[in-house]
C-alpha positions as CSV (number, residue, x, y, z in Angstrom):
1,X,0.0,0.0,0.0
2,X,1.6,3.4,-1.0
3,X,2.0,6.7,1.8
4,X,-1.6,8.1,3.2
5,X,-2.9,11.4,1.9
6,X,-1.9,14.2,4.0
7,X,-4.9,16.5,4.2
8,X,-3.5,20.0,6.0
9,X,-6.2,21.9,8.0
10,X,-5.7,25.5,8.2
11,X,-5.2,25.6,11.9
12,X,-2.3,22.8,11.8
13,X,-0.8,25.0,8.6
14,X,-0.9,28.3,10.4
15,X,1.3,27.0,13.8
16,X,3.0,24.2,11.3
17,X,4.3,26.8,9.3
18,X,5.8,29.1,11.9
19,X,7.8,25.9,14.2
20,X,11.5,26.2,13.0
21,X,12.8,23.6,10.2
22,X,14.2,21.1,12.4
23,X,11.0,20.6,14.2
24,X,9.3,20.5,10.8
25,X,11.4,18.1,9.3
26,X,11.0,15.7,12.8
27,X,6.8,16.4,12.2
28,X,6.8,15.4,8.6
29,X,9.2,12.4,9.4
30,X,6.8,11.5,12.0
31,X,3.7,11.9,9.5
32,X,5.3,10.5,7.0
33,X,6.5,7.2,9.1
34,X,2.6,6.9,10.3
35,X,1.4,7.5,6.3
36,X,2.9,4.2,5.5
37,X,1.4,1.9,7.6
38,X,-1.6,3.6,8.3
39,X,-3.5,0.4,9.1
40,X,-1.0,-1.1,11.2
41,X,0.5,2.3,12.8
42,X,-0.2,2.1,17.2
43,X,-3.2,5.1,17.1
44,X,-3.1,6.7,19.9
45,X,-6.8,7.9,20.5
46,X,-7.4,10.4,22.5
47,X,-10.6,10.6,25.1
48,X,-13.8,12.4,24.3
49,X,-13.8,11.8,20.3
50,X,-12.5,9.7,17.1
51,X,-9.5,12.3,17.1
52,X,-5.6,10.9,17.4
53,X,-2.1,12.2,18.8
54,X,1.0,11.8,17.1
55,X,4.0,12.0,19.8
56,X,7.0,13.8,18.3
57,X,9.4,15.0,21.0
58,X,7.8,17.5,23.0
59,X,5.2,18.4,20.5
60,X,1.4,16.5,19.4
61,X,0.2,16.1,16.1
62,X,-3.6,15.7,16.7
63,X,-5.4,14.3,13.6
64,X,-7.7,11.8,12.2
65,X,-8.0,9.0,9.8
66,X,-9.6,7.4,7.1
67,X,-8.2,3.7,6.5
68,X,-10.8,3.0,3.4
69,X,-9.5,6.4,1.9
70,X,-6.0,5.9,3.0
71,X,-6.0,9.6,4.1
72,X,-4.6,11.7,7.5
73,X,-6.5,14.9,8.6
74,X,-3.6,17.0,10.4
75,X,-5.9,18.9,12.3
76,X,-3.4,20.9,14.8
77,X,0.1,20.9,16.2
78,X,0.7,21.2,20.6
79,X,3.2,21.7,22.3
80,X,3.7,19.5,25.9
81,X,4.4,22.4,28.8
82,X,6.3,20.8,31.5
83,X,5.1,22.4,34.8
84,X,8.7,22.9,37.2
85,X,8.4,21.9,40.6
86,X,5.3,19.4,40.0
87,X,6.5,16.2,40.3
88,X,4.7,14.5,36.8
89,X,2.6,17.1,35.8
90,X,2.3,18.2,32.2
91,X,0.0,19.9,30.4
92,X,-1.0,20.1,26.4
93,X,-0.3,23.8,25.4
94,X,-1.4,24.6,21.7
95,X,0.1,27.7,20.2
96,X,-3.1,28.3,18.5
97,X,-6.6,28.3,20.0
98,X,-7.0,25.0,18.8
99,X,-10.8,24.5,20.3
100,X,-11.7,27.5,19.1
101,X,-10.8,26.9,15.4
102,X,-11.9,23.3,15.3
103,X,-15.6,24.2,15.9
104,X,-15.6,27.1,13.9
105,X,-13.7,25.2,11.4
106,X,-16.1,21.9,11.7
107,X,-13.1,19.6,12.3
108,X,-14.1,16.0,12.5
109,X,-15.4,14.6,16.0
């Protein structure tokens, strides 16, 4: 089976577009890596929907997918805040307001 569609949404273009070029080129690897084996790929669902996070160093790729289509919505880029002095605690930061967007935007659930 050949590399999943990549289908950009606006929100993930306008923070993709502004990380430097080495975190790019680590996102794309990472999307690219997941593209070609889609089916078999360890989808890490997140709670409260049919939406999924990519782990690439301290930033999430959150997106869905369509195995029938062979296609990856990239629906927005995070960044992981590590809180100092709390002992485990982390929170999911995005540099845009992601929740925002993706009802305005009618993301998929």
């Amino acid at each position: 089976m050949s590399r999943a569609l990549q289908v950009y949404y606006p929100a993930f273009n306008e923070v993709f577009l502004r990380l430097p070029d080495n975190v790019r080129q680590r996102i794309e690897a990472g999307v690219d890596d997941m593209g070609l084996r889609l089916s078999s790929y360890p989808h890490y669902r997140m709670s409260g929907g049919h939406r999924y996070r990519l782990r690439v160093g301290d930033y999430r790729v959150i997106y869905t997918f369509d195995l029938v289509r062979n296609e990856i919505h990239l629906l927005a880029v995070a960044i992981v805040v590590r809180f100092i002095g709390e002992a485990n605690s982390s929170a999911l930061k995005t540099l845009s307001s992601r929740r925002a967007r993706s009802q305005a935007s009618g993301f998929p659930n």
